[in-house]
PDB file of N, H, CA, C and O in Angstrom:
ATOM      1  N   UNK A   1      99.307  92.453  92.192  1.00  0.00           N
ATOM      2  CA  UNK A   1      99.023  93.757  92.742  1.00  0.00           C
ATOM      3  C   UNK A   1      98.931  93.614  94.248  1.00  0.00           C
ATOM      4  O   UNK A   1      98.005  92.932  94.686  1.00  0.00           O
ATOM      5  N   UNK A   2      99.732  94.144  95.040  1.00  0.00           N
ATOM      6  H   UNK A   2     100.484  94.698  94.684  1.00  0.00           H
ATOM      7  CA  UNK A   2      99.933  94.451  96.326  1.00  0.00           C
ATOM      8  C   UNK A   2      99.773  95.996  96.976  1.00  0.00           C
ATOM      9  O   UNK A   2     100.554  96.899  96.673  1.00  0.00           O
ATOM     10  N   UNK A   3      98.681  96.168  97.886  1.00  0.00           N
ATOM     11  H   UNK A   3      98.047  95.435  98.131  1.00  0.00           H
ATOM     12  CA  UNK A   3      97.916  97.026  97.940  1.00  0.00           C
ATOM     13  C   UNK A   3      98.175  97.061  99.694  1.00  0.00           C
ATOM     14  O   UNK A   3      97.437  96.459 100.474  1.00  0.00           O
ATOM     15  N   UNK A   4      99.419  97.923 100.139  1.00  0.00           N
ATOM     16  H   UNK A   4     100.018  98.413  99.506  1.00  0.00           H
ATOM     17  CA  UNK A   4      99.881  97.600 101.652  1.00  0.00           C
ATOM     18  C   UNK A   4      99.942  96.481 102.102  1.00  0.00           C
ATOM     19  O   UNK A   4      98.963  96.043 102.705  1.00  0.00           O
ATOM     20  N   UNK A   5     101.029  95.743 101.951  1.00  0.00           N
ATOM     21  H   UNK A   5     101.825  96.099 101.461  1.00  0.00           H
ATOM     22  CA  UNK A   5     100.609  94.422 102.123  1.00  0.00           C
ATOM     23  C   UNK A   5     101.321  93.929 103.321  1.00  0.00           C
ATOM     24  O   UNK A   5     101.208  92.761 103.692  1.00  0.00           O
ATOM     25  N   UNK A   6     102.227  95.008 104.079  1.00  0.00           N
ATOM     26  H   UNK A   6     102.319  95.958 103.778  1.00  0.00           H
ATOM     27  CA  UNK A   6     102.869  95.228 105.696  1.00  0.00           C
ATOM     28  C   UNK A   6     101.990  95.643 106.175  1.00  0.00           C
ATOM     29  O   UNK A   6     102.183  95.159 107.291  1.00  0.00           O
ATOM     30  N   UNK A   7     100.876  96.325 106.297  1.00  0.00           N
ATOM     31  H   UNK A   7     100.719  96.718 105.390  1.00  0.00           H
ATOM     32  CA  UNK A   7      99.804  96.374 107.372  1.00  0.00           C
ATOM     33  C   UNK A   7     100.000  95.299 108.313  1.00  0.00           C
ATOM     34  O   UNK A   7     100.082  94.139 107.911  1.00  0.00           O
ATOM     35  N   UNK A   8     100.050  95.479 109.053  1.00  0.00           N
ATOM     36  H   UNK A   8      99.983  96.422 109.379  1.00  0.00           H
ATOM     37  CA  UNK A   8      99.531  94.818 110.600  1.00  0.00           C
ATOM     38  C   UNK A   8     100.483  93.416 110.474  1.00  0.00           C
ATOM     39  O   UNK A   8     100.285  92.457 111.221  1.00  0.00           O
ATOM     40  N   UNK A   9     101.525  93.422 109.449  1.00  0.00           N
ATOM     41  H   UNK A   9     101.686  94.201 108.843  1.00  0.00           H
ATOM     42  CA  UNK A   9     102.216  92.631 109.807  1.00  0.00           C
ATOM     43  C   UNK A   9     103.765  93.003 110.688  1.00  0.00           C
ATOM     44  O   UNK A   9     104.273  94.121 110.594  1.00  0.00           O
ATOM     45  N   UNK A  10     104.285  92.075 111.390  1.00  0.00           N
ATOM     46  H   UNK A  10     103.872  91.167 111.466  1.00  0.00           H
ATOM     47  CA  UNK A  10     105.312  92.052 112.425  1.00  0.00           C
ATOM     48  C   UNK A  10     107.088  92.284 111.677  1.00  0.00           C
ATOM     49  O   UNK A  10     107.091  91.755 110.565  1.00  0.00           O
ATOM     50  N   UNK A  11     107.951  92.671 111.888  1.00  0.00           N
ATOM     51  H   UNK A  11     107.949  93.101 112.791  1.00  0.00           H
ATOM     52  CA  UNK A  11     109.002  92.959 111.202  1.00  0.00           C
ATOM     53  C   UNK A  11     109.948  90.973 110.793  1.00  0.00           C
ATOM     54  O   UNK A  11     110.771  90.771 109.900  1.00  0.00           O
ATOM     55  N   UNK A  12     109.486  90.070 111.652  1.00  0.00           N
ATOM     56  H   UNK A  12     108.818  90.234 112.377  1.00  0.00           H
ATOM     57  CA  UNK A  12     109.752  88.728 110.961  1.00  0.00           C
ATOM     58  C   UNK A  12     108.947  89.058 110.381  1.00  0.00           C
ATOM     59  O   UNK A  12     109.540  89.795 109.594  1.00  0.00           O
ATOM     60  N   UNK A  13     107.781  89.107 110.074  1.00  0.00           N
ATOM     61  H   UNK A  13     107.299  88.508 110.714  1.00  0.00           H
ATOM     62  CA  UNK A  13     107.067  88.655 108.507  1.00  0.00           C
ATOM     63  C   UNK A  13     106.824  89.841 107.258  1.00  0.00           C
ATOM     64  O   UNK A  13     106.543  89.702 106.068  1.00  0.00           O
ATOM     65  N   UNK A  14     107.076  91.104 108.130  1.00  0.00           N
ATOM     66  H   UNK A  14     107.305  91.217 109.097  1.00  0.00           H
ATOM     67  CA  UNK A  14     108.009  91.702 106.642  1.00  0.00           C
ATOM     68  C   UNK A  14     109.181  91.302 105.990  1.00  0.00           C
ATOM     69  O   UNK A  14     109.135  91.303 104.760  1.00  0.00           O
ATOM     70  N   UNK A  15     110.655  90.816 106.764  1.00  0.00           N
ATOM     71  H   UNK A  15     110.692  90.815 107.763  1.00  0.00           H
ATOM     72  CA  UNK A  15     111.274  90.167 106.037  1.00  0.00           C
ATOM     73  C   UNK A  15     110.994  89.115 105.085  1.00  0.00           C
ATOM     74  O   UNK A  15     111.240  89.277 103.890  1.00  0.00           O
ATOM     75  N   UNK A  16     110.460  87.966 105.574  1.00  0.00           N
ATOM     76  H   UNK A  16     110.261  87.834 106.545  1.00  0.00           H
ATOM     77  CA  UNK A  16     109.507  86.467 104.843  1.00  0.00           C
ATOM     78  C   UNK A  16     108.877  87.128 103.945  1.00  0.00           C
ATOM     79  O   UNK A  16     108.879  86.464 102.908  1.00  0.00           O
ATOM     80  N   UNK A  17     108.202  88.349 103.790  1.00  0.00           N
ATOM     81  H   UNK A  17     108.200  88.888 104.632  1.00  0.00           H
ATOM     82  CA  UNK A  17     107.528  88.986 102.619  1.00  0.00           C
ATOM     83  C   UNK A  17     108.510  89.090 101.971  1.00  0.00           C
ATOM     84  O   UNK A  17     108.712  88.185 101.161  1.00  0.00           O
ATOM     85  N   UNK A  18     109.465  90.166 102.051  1.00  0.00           N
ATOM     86  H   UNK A  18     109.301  90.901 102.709  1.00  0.00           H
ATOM     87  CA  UNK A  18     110.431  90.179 101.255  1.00  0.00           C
ATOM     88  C   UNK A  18     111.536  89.422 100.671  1.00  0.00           C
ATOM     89  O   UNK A  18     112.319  89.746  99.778  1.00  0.00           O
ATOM     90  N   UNK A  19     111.440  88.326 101.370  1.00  0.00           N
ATOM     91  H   UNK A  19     110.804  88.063 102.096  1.00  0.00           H
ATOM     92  CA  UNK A  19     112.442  87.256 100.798  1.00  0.00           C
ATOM     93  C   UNK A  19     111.531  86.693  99.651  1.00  0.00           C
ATOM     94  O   UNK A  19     111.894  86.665  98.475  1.00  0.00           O
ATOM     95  N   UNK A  20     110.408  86.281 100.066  1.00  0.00           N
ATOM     96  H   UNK A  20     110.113  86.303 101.022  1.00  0.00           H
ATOM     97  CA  UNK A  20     109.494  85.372  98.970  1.00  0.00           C
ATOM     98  C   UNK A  20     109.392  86.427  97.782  1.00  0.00           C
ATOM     99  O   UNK A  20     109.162  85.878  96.704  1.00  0.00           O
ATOM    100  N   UNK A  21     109.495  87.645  97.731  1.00  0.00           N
ATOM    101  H   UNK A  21     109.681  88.091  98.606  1.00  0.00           H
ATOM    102  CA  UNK A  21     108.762  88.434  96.642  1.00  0.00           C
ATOM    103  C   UNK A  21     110.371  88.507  95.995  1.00  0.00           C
ATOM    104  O   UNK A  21     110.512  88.322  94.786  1.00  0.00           O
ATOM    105  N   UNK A  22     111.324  88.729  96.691  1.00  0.00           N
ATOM    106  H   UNK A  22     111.209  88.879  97.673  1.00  0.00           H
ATOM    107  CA  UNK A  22     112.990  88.727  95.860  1.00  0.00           C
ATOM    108  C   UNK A  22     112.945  87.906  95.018  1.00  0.00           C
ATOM    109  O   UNK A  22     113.264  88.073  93.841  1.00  0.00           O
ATOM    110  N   UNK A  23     112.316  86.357  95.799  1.00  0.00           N
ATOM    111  H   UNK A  23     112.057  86.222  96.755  1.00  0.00           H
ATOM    112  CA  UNK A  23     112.601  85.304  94.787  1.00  0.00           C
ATOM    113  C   UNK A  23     111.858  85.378  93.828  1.00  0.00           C
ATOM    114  O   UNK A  23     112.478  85.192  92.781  1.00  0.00           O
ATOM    115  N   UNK A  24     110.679  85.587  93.676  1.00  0.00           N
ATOM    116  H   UNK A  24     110.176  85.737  94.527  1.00  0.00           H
ATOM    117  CA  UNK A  24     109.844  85.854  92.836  1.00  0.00           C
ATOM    118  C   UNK A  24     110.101  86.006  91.123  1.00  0.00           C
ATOM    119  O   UNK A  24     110.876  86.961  91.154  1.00  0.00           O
ATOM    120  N   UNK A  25     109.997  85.782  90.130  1.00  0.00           N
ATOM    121  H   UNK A  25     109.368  85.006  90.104  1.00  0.00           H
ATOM    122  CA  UNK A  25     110.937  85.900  88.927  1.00  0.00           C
ATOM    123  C   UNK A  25     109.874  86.238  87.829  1.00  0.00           C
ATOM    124  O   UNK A  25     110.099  86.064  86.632  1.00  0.00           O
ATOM    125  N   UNK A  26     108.339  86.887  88.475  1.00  0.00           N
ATOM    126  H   UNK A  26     108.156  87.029  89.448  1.00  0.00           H
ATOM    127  CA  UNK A  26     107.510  87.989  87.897  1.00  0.00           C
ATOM    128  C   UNK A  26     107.540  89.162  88.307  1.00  0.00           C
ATOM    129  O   UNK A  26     108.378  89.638  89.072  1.00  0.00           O
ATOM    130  N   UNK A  27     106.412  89.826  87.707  1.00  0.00           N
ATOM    131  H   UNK A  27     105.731  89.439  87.086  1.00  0.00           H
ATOM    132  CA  UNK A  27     106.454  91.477  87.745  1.00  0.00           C
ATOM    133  C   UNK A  27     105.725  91.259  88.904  1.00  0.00           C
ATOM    134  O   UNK A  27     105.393  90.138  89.288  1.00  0.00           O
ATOM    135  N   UNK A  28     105.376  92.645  89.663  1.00  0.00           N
ATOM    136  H   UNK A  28     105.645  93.556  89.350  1.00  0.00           H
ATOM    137  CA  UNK A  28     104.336  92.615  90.709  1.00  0.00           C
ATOM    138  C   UNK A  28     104.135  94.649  90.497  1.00  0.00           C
ATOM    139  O   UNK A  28     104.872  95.492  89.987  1.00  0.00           O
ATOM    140  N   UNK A  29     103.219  94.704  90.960  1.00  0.00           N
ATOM    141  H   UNK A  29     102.620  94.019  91.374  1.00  0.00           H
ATOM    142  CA  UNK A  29     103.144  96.160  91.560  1.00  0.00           C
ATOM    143  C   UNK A  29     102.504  96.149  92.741  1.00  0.00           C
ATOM    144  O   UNK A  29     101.551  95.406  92.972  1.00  0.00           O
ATOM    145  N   UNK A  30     103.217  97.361  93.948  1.00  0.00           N
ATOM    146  H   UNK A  30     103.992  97.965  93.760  1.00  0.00           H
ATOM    147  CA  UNK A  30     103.199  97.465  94.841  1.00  0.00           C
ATOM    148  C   UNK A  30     102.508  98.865  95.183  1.00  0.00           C
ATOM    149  O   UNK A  30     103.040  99.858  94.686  1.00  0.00           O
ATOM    150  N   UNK A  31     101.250  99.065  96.070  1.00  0.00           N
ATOM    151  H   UNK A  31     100.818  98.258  96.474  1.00  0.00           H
ATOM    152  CA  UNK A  31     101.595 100.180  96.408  1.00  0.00           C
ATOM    153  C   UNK A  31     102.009 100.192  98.195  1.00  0.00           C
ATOM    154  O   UNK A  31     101.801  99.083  98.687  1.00  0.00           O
ATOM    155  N   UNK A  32     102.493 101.134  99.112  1.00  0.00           N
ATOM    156  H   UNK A  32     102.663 102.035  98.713  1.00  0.00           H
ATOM    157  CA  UNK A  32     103.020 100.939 100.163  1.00  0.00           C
ATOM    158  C   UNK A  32     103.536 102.866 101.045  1.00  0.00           C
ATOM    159  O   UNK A  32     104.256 103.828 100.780  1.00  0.00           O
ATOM    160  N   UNK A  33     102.983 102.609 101.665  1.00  0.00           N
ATOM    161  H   UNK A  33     102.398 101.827 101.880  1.00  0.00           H
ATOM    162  CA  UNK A  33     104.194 103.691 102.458  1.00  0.00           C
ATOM    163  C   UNK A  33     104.879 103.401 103.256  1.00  0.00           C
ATOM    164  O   UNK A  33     105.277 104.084 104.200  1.00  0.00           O
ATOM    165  N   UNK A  34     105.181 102.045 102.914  1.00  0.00           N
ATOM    166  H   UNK A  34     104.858 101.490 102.147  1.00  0.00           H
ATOM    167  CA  UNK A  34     106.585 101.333 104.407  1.00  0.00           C
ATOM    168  C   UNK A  34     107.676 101.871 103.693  1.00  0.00           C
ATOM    169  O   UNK A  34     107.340 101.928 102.510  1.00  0.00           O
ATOM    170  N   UNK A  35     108.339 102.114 103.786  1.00  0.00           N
ATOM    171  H   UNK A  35     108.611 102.068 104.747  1.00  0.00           H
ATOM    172  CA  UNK A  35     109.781 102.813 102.789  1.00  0.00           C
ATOM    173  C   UNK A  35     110.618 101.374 102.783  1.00  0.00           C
ATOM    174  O   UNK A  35     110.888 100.628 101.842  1.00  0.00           O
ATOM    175  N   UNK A  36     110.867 101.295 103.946  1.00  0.00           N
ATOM    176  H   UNK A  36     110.647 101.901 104.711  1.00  0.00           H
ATOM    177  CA  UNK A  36     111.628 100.207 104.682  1.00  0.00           C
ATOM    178  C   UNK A  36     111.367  98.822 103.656  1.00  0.00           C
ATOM    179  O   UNK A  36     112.151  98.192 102.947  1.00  0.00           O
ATOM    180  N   UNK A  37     110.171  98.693 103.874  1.00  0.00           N
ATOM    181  H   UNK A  37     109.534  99.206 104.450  1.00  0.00           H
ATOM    182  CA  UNK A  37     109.524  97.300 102.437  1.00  0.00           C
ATOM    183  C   UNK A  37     109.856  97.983 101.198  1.00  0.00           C
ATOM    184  O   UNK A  37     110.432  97.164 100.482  1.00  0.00           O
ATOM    185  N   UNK A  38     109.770  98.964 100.693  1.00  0.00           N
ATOM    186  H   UNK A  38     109.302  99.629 101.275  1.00  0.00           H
ATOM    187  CA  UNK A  38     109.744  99.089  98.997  1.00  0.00           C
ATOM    188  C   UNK A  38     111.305  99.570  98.772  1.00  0.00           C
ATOM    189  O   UNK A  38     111.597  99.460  97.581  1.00  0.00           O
ATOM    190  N   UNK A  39     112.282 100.021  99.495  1.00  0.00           N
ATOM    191  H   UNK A  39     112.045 100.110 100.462  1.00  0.00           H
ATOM    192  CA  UNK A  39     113.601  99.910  98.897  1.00  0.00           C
ATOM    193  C   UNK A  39     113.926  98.573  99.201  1.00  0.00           C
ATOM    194  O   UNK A  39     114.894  98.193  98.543  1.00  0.00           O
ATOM    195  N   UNK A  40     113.435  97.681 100.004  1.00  0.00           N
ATOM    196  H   UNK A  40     112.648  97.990 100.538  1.00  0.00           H
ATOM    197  CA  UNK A  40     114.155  96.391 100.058  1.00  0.00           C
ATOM    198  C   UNK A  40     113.715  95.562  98.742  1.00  0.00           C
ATOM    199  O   UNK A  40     114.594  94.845  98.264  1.00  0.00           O
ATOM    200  N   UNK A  41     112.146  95.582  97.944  1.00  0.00           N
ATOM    201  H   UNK A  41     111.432  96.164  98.333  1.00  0.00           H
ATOM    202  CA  UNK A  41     111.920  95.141  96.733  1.00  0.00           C
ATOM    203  C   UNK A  41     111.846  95.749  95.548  1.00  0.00           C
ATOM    204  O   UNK A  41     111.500  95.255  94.475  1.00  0.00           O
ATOM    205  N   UNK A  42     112.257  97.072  95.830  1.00  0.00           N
ATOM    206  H   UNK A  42     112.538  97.473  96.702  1.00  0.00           H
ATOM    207  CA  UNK A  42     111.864  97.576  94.376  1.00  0.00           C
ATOM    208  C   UNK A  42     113.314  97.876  93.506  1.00  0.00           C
ATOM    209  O   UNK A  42     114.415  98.177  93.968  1.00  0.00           O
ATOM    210  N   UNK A  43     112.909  97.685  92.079  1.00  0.00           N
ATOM    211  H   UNK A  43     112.015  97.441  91.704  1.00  0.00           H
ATOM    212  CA  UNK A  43     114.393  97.888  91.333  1.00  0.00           C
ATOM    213  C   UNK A  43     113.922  98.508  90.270  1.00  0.00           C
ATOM    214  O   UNK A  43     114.661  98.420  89.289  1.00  0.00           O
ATOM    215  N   UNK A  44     112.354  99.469  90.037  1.00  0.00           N
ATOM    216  H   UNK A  44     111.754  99.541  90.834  1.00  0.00           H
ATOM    217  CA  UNK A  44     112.096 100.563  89.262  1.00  0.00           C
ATOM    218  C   UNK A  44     111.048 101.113  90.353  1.00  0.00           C
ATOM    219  O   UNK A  44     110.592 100.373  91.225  1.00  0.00           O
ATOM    220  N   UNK A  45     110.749 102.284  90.251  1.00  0.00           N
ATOM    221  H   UNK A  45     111.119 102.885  89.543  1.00  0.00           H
ATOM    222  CA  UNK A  45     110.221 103.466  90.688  1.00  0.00           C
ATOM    223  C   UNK A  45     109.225 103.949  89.156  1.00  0.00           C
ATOM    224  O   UNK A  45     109.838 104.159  88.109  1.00  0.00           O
ATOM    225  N   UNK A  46     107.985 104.052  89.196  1.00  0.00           N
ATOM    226  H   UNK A  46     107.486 103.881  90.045  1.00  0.00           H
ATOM    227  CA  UNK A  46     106.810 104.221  88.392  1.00  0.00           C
ATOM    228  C   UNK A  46     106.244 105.662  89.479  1.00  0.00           C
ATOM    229  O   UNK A  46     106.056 105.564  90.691  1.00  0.00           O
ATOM    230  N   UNK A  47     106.028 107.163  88.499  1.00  0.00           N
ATOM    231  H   UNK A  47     106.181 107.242  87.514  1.00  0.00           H
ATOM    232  CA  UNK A  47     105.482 108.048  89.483  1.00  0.00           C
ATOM    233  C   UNK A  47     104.120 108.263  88.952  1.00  0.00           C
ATOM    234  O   UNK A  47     104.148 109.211  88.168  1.00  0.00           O
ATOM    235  N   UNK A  48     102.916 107.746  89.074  1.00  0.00           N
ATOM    236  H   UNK A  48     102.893 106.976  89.711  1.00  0.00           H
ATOM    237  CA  UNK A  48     101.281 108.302  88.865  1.00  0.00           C
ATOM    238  C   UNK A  48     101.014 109.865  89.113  1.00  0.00           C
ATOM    239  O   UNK A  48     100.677 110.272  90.225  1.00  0.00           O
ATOM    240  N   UNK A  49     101.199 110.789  87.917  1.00  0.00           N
ATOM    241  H   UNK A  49     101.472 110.459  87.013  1.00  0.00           H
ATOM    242  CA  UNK A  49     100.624 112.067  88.163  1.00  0.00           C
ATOM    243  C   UNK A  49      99.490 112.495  87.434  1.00  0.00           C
ATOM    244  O   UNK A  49      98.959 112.094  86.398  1.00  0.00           O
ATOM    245  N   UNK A  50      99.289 113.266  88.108  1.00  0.00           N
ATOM    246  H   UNK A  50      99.720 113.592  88.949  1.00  0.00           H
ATOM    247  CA  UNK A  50      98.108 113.993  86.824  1.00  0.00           C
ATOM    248  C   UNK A  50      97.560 112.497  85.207  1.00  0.00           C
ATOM    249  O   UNK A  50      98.016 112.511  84.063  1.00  0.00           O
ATOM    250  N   UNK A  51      96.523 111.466  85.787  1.00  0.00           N
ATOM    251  H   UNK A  51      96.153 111.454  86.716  1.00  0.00           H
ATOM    252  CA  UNK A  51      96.367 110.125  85.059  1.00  0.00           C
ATOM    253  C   UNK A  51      97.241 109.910  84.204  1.00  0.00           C
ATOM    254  O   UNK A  51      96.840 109.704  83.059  1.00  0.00           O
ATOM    255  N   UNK A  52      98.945 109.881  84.512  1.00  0.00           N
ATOM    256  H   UNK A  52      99.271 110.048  85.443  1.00  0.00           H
ATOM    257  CA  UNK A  52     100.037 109.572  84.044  1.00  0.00           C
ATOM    258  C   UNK A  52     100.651 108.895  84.404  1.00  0.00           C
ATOM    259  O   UNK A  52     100.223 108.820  85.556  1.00  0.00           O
ATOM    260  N   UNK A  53     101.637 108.059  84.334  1.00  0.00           N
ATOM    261  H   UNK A  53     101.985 108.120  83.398  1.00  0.00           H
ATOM    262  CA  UNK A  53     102.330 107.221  84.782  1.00  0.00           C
ATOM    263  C   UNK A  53     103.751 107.187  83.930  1.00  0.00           C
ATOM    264  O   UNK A  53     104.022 106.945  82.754  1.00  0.00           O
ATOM    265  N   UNK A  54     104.486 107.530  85.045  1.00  0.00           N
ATOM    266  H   UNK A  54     104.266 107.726  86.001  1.00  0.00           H
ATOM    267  CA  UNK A  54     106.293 107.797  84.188  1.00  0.00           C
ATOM    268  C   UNK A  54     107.208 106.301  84.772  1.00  0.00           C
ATOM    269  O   UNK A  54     106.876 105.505  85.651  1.00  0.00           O
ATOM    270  N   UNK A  55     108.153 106.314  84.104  1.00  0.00           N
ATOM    271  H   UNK A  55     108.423 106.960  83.390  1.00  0.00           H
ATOM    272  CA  UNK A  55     109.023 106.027  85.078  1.00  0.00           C
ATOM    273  C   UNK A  55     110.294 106.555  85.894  1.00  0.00           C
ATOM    274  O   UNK A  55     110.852 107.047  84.913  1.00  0.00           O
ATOM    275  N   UNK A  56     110.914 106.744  86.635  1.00  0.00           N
ATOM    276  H   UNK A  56     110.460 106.345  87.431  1.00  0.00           H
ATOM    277  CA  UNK A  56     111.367 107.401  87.582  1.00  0.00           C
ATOM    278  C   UNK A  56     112.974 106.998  87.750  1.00  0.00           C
ATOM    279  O   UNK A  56     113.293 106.238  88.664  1.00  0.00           O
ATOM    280  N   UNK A  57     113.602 107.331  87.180  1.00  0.00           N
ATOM    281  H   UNK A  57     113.344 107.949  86.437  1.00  0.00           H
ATOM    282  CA  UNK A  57     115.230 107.110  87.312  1.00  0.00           C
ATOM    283  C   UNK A  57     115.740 107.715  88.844  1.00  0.00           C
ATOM    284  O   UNK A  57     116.141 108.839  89.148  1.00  0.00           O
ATOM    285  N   UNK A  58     115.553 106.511  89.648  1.00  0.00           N
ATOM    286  H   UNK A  58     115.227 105.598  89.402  1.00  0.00           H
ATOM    287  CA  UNK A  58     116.168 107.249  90.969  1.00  0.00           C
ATOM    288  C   UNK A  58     115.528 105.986  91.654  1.00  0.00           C
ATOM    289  O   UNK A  58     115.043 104.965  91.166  1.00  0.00           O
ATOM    290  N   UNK A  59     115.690 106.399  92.932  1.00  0.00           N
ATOM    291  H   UNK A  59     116.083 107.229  93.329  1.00  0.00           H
ATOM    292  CA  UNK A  59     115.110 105.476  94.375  1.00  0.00           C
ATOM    293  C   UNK A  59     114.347 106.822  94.748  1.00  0.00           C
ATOM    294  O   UNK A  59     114.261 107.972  94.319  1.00  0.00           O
ATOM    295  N   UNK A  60     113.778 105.950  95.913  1.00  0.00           N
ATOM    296  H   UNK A  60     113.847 105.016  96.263  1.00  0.00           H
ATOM    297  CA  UNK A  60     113.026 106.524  96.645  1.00  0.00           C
ATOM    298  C   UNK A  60     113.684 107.924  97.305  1.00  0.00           C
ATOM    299  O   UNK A  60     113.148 108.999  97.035  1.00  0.00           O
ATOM    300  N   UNK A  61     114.675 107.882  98.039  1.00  0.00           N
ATOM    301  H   UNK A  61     115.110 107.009  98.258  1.00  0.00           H
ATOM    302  CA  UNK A  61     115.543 109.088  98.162  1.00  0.00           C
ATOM    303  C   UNK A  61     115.831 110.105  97.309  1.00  0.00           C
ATOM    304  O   UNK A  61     116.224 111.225  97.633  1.00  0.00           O
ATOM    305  N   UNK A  62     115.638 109.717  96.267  1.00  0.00           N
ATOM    306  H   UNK A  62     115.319 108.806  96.004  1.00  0.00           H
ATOM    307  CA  UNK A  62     115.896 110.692  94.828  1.00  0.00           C
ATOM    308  C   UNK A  62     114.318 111.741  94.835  1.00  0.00           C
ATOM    309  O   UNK A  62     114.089 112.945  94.947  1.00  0.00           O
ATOM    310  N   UNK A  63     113.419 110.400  94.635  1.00  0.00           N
ATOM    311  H   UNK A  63     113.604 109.422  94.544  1.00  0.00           H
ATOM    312  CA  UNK A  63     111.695 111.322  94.646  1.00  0.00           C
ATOM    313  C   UNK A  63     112.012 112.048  95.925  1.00  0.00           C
ATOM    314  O   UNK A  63     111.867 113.259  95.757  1.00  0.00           O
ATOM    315  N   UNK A  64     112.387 111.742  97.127  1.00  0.00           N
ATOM    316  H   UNK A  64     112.505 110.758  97.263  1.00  0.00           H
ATOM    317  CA  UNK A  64     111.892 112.346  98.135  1.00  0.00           C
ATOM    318  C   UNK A  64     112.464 113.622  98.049  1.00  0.00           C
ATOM    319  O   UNK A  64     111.744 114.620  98.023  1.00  0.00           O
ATOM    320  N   UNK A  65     113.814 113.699  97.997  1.00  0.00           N
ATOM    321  H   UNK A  65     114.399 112.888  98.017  1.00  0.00           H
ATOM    322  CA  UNK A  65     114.295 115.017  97.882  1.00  0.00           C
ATOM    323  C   UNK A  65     114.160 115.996  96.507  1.00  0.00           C
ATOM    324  O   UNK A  65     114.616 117.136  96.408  1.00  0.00           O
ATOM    325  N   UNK A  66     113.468 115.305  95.554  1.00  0.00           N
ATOM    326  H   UNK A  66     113.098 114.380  95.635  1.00  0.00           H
ATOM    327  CA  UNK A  66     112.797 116.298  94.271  1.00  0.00           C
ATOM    328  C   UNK A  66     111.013 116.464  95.022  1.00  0.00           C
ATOM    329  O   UNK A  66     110.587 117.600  94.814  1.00  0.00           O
ATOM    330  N   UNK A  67     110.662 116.151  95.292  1.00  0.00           N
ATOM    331  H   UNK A  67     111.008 115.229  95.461  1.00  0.00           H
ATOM    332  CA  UNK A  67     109.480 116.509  96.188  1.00  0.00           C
ATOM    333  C   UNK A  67     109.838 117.829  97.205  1.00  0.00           C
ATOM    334  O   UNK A  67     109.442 118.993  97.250  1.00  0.00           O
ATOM    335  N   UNK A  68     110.519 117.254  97.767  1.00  0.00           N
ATOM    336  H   UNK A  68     110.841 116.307  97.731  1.00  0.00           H
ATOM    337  CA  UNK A  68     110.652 118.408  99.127  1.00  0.00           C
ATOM    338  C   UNK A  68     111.840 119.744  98.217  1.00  0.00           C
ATOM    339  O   UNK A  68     112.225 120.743  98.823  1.00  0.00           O
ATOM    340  N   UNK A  69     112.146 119.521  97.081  1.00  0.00           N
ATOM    341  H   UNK A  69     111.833 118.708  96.589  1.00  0.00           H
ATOM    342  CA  UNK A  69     112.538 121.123  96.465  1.00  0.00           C
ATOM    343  C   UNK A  69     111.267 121.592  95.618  1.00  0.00           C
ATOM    344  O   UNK A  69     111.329 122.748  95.199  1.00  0.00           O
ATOM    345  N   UNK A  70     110.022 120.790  95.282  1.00  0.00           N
ATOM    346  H   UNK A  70     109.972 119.851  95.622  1.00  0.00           H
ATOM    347  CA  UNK A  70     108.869 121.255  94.892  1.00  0.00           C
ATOM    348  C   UNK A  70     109.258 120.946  93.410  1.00  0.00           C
ATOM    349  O   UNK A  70     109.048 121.850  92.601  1.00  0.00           O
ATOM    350  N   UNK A  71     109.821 119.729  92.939  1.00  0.00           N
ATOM    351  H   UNK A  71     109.991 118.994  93.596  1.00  0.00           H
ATOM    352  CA  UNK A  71     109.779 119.817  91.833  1.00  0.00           C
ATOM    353  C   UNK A  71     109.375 117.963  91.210  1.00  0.00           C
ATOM    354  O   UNK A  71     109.521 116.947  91.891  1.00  0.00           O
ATOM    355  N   UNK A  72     108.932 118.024  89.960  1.00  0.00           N
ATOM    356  H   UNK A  72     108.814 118.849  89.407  1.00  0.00           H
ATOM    357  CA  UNK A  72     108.335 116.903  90.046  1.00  0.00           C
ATOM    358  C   UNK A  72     108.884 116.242  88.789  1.00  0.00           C
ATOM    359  O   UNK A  72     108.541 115.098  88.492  1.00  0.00           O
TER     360      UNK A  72
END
C-alpha cells in the first residue's frame, strides 16, 4: 500500500520509483494524484464510490472525461 508516495520526491526519483515498482512481480495499491506516476504504473484502474469498489475498464483519461460529463 502506497499512500502518495511522489510527495516531495524529485522527477529522477519518480522515475527509480517507477522502474523498481514495473519490476515488481506483486500486487501493490496505490493511492496518488501525480497522474504522471499512476499511468506510468498502473495496468487496472479500481473506482471507490459510495463504500464500493469497481473496477474500471479505461485509463485514467477515460475516468477523467466520464467525470467531467457528470457521469460515473
Amino acid at each position: 500500500m502506497l499512500d502518495e508516495p511522489t510527495n516531495h520526491l524529485d522527477f529522477d526519483a519518480i522515475n527509480a520509483l517507477i522502474m523498481g515498482l514495473n519490476n515488481f512481480e506483486g500486487g501493490i495499491v496505490v493511492v496518488s494524484h501525480d497522474e504522471y506516476f499512476l499511468n506510468a504504473i498502473s495496468d487496472k484502474l479500481f473506482i471507490v464510490d459510495k463504500e464500493e469498489v469497481k473496477p474500471f475498464k479505461g485509463d485514467l483519461n477515460d475516468y477523467r472525461k466520464l467525470v467531467k460529463a457528470g457521469i460515473k
